[in-house]
MARLUMFI-638656 format. One line per 8 residues: number of its first residue (from 0); for each residue x, y, z of N, C-alpha, C. Coordinates in pm, 1 decimal. Layout:
% MARLUMFI-638656
NUM> X:Y:Z:X:Y:Z:X:Y:Z | ...
This chain:
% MARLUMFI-638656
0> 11032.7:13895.3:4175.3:10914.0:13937.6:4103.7:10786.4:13907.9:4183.4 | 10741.9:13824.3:4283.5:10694.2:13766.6:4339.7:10643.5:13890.4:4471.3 | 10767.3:13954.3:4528.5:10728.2:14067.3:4594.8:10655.2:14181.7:4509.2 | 10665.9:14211.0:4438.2:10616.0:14333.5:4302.6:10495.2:14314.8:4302.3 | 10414.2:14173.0:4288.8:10265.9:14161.8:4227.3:10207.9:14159.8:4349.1 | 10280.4:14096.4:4479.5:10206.8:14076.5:4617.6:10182.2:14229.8:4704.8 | 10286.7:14359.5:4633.2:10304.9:14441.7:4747.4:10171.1:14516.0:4661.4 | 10197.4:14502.0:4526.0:10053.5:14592.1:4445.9:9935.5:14519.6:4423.1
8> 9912.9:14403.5:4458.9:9769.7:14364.3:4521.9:9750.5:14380.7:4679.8 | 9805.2:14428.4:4740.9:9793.8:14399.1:4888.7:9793.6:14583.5:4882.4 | 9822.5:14678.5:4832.2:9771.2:14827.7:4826.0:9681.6:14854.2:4761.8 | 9635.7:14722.0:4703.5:9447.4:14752.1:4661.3:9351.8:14721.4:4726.2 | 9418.0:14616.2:4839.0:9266.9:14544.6:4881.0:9258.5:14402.7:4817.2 | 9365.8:14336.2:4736.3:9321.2:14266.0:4633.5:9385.9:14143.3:4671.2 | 9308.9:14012.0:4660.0:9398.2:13882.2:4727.6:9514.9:13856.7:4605.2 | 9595.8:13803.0:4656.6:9764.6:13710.9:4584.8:9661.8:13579.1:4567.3
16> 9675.9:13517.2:4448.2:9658.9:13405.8:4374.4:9747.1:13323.0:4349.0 | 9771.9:13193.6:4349.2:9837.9:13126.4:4250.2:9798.1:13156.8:4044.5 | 9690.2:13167.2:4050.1:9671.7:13206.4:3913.3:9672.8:13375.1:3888.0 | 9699.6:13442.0:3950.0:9735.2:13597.1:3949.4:9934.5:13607.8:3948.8 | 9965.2:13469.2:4000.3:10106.1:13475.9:4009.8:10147.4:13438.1:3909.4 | 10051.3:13353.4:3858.2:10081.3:13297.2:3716.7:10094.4:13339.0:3611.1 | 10007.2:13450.8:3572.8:9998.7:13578.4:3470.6:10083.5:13651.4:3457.0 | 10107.2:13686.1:3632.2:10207.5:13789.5:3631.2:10363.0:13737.8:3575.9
24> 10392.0:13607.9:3614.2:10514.9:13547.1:3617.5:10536.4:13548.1:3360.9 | 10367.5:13470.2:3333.1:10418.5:13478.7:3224.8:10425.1:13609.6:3176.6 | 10330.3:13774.4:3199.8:10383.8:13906.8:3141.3:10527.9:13919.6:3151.6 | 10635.2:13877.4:3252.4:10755.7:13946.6:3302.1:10827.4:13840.4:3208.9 | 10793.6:13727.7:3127.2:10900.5:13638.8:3120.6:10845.0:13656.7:2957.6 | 10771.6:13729.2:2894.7:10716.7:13729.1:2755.3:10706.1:13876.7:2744.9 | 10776.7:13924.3:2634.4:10816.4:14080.3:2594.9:10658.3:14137.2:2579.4 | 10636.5:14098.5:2502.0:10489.1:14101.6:2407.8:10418.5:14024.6:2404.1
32> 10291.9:14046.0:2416.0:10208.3:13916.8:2404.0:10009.2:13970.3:2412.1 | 9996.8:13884.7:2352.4:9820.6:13903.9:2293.1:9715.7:13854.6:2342.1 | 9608.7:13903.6:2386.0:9466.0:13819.2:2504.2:9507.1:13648.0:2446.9 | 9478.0:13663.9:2322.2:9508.4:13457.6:2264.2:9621.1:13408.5:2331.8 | 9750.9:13459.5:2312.8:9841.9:13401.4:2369.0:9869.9:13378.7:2533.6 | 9833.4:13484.2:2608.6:9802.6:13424.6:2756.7:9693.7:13312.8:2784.7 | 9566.0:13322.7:2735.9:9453.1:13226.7:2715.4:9525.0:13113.6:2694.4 | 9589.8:13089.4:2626.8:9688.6:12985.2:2534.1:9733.1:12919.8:2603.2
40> 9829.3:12990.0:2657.0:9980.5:12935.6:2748.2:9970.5:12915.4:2893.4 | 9841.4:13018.8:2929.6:9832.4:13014.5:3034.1:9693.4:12899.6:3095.7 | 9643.4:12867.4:2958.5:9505.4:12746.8:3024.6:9405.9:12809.0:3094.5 | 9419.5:12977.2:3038.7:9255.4:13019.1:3135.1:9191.3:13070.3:3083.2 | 9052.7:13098.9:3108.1:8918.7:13148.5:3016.3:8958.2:13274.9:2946.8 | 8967.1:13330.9:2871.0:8903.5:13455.5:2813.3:8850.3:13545.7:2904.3 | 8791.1:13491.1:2970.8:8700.1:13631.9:3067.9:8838.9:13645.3:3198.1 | 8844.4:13542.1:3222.6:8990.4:13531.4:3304.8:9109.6:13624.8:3278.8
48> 9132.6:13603.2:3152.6:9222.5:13693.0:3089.9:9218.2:13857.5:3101.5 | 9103.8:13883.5:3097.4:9059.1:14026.3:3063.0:9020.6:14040.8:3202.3 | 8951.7:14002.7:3304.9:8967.2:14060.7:3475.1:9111.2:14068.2:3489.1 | 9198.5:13976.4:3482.0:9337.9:13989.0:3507.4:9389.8:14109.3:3423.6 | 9357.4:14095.4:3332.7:9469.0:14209.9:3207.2:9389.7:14342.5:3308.5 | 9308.2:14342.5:3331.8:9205.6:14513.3:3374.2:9278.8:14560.9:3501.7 | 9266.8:14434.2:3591.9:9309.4:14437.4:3774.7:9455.1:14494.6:3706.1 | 9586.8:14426.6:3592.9:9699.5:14474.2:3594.0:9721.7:14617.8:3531.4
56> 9661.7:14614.5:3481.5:9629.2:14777.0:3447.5:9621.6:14869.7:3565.1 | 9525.5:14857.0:3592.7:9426.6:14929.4:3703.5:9625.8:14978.5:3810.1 | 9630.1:14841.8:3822.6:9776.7:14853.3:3948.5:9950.1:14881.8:3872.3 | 9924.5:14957.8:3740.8:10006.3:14950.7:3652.5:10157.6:14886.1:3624.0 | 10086.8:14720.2:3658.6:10201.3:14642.8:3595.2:10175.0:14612.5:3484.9 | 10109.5:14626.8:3427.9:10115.4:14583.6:3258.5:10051.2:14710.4:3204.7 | 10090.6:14689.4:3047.5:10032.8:14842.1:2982.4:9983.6:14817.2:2823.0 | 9896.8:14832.6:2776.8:9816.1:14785.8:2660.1:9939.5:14874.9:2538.6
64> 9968.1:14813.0:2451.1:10044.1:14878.4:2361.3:9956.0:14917.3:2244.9 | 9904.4:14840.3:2196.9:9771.9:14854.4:2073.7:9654.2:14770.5:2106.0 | 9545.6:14767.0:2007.6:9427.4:14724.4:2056.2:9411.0:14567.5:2110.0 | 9524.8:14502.1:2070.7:9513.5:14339.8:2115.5:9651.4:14338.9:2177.3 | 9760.3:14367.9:2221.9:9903.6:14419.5:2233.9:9913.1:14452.1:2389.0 | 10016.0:14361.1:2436.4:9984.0:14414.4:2628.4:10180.6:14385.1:2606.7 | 10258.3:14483.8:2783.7:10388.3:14395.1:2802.5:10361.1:14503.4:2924.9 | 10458.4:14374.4:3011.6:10507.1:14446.8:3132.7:10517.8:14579.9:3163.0
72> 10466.4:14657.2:3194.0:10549.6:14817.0:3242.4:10648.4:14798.1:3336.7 | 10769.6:14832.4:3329.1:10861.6:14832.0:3363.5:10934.0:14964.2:3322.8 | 10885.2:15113.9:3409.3:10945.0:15211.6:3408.9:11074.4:15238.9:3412.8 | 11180.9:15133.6:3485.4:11331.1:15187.2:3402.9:11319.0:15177.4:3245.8 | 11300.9:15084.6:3234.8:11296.8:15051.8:3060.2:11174.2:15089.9:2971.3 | 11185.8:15223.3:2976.1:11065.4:15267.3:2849.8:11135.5:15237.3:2689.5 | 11097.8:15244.5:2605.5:11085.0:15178.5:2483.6:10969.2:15241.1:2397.8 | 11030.1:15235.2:2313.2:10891.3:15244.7:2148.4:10911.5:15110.2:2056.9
80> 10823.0:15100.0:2016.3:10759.4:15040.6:1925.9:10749.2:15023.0:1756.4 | 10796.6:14942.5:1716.5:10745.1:14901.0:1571.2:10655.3:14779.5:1508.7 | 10568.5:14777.2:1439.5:10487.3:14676.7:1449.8:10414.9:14647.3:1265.7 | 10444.6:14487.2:1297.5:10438.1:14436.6:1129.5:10259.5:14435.3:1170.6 | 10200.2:14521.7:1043.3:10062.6:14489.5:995.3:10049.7:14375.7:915.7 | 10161.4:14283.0:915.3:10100.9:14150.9:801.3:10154.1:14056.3:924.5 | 10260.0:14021.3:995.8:10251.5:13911.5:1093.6:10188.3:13948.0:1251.9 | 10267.6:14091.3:1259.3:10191.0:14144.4:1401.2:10281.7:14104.5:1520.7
88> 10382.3:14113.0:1440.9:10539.2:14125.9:1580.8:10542.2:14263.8:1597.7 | 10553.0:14260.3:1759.6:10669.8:14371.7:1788.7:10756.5:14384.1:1778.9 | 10863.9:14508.4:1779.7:11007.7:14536.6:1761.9:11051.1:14652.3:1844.7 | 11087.0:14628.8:1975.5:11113.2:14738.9:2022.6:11215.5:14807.6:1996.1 | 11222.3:14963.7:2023.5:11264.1:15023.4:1977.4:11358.7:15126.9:2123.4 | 11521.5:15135.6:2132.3:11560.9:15192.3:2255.9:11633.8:15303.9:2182.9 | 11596.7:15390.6:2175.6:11623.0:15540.6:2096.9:11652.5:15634.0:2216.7 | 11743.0:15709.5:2241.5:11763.3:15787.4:2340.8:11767.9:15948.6:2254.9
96> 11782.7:15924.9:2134.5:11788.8:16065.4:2051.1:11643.9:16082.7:2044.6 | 11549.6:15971.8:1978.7:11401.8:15988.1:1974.4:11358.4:16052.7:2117.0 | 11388.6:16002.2:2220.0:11297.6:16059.4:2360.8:11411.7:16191.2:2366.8 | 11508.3:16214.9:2337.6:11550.1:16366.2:2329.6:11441.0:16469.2:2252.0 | 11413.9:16401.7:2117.3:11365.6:16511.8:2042.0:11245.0:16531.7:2098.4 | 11153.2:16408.3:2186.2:10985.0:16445.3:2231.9:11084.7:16538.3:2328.0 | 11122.5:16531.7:2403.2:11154.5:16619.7:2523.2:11165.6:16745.5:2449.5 | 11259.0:16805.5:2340.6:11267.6:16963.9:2300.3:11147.9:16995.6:2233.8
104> 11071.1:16904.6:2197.9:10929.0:16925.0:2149.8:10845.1:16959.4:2224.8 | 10822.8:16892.5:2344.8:10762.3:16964.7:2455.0:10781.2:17049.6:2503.2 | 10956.9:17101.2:2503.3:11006.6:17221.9:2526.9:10955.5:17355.9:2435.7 | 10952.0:17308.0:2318.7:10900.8:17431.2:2208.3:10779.3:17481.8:2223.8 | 10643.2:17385.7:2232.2:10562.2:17408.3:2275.9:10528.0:17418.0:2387.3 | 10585.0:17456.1:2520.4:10548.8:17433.3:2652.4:10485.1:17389.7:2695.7 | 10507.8:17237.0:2666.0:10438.2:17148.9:2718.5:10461.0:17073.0:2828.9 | 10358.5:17042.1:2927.8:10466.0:16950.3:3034.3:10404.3:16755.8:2983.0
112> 10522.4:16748.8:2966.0:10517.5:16587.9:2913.3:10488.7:16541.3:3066.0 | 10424.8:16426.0:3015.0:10369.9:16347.7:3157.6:10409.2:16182.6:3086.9 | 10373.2:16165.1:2954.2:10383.5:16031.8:2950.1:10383.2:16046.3:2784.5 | 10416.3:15923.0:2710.6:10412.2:15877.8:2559.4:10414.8:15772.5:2523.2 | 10351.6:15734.3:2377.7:10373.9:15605.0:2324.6:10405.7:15592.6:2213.1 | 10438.8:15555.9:2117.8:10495.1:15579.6:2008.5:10490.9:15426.3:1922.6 | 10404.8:15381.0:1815.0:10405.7:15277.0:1751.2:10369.7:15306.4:1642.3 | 10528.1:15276.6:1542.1:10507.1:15270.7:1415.4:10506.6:15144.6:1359.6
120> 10381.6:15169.9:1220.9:10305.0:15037.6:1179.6:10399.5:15059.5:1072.9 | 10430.7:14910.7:1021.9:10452.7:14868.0:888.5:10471.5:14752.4:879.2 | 10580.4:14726.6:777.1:10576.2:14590.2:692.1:10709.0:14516.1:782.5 | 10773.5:14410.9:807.2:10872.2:14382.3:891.2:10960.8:14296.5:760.8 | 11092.9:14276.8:742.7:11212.1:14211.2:628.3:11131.7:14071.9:583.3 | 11058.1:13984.8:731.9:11038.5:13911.0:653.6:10893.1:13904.5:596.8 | 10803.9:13982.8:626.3:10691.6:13989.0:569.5:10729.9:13996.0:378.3 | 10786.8:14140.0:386.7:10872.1:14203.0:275.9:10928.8:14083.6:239.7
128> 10982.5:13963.3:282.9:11056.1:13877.8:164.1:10970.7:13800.8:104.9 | 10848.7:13748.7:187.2:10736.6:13671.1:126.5:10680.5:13714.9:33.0 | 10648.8:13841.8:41.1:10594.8:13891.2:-53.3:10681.4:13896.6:-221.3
């Protein structure tokens, strides 16, 4: 993993960090995770967080899922999404019939698919049991 973050900062122009290795190491080792929770775990500023989250963007190793919501991009493994509006877990989702049907959908409408995201909001079993 270590080659991955060094070969896509070094095709930007961009120095290798110990604290850029650090980020990167916790996105790849945490499915999901939220600006608080890197800040958190990782012991660095807020503003820290968000140059880093932007630079991983920018070099698309990480990919914003919803408005506070980041995980690894890792193009073998695309995935959708489900997401509790009362705790605010993810649940990924590996559907191979779902990315069939966007594909004949794009087919119907002649569309050329380039990319998708797909996150459905709701309630999760145990939200639903508390209640």
């Amino acid at each position: 993993m270590k080659q991955i973050l060094k070969k896509a900062l070094k095709k930007s122009n961009k120095s290798y960090t110990g604290e850029r290795q650090a980020f990167f190491d916790f996105i790849v080792k945490n499915q999901h995770f939220t600006i608080q929770e890197a800040q958190e775990k990782l012991g660095i500023s807020r503003a820290s967080v968000f140059r880093t989250l932007a630079l991983f963007e920018r070099l698309f190793l990480v990919k914003k899922i919803d408005k506070n919501a980041y995980e690894f991009n890792n193009p073998a493994k695309h995935h959708e999404h489900l997401k509790c509006n009362k705790c605010g877990q993810l649940f990924e989702i590996d559907d191979h019939t779902l990315h069939s049907q966007i594909e004949l959908l794009c087919k119907k409408y002649n569309f050329s698919h380039q990319e998708h995201q797909l996150i459905i909001y709701g309630i999760c079993k145990k939200c639903q049991e508390r209640d």
